[in-house]
C-alpha positions as CSV (number, residue, x, y, z in Angstrom):
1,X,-50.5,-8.7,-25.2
2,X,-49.2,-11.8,-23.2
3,X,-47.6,-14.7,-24.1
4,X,-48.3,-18.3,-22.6
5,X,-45.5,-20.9,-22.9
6,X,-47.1,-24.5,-22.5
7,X,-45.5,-27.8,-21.6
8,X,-47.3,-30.5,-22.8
9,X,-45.6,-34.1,-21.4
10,X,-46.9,-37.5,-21.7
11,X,-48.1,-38.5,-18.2
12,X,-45.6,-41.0,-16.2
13,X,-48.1,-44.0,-16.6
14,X,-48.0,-43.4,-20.4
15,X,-45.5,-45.4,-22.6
16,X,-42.7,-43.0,-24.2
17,X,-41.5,-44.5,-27.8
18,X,-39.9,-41.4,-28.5
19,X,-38.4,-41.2,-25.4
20,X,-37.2,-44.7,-25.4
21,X,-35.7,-44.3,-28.5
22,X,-33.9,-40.8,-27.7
23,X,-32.2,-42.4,-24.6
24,X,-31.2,-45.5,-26.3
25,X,-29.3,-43.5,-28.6
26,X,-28.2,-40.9,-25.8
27,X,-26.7,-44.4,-24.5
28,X,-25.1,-45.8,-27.7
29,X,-23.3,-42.2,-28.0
30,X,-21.6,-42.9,-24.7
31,X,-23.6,-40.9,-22.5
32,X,-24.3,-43.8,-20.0
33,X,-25.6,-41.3,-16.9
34,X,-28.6,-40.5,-19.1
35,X,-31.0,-42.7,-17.1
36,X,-34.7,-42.0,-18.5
37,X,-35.7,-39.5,-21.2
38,X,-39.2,-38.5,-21.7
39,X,-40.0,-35.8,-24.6
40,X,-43.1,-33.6,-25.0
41,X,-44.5,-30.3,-26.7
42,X,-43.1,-27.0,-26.1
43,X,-45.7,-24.2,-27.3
44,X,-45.9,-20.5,-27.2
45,X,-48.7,-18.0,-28.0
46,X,-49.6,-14.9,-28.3
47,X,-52.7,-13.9,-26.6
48,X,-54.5,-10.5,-26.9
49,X,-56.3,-10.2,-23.6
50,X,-57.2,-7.4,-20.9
51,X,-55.9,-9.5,-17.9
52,X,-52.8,-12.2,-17.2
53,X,-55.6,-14.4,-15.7
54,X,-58.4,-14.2,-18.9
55,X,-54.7,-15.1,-20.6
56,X,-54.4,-17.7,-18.6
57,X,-57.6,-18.8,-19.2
58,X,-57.7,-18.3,-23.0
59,X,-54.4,-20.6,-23.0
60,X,-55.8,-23.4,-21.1
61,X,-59.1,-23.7,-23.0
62,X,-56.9,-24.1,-26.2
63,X,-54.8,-27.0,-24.1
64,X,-57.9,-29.1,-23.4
65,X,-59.8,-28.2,-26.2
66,X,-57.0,-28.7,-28.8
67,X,-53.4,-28.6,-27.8
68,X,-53.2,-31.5,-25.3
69,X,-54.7,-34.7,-25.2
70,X,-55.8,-34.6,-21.3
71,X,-56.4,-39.0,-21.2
72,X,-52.5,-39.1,-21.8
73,X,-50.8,-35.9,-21.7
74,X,-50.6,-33.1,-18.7
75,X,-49.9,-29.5,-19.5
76,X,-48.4,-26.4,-17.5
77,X,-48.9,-22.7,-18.7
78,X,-47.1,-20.1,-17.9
79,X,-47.6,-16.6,-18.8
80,X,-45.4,-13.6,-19.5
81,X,-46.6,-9.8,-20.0
């Protein structure tokens, strides 16, 4: 059994509301050194597989078939035994 942790982040060309708004507040609360906030997906699985690599693989099918939106959005995997 592995797990794969992904990071799924808008891409740097793509427009961050959520962001935006975060580090507007982040500034309103006084925290002025806050200088750019961008927020994304944090996802874990548990994958049955024989291999870390078919894990791998298993985990990045299910980014660009599902999890991640590849036209605005990057992803990292990482797995763990």
């Amino acid at each position: 059994m592995y797990k794969a942790k992904v990071n799924i982040t808008l891409r740097k060309s793509i427009l961050d509301p959520k962001g935006k708004a975060a580090h507007h507040a982040l500034q309103n609360l006084g925290l002025k050194n806050v200088k750019d906030v961008r927020i994304g997906k944090f996802i874990e699985m548990n994958i049955d597989a024989d291999s870390q690599n078919e894990a791998r693989e298993l985990a990045e099918t299910a980014c660009t078939q599902l999890l991640a939106n590849e036209v605005m959005e990057d992803f990292q995997v990482e797995i763990e035994e």
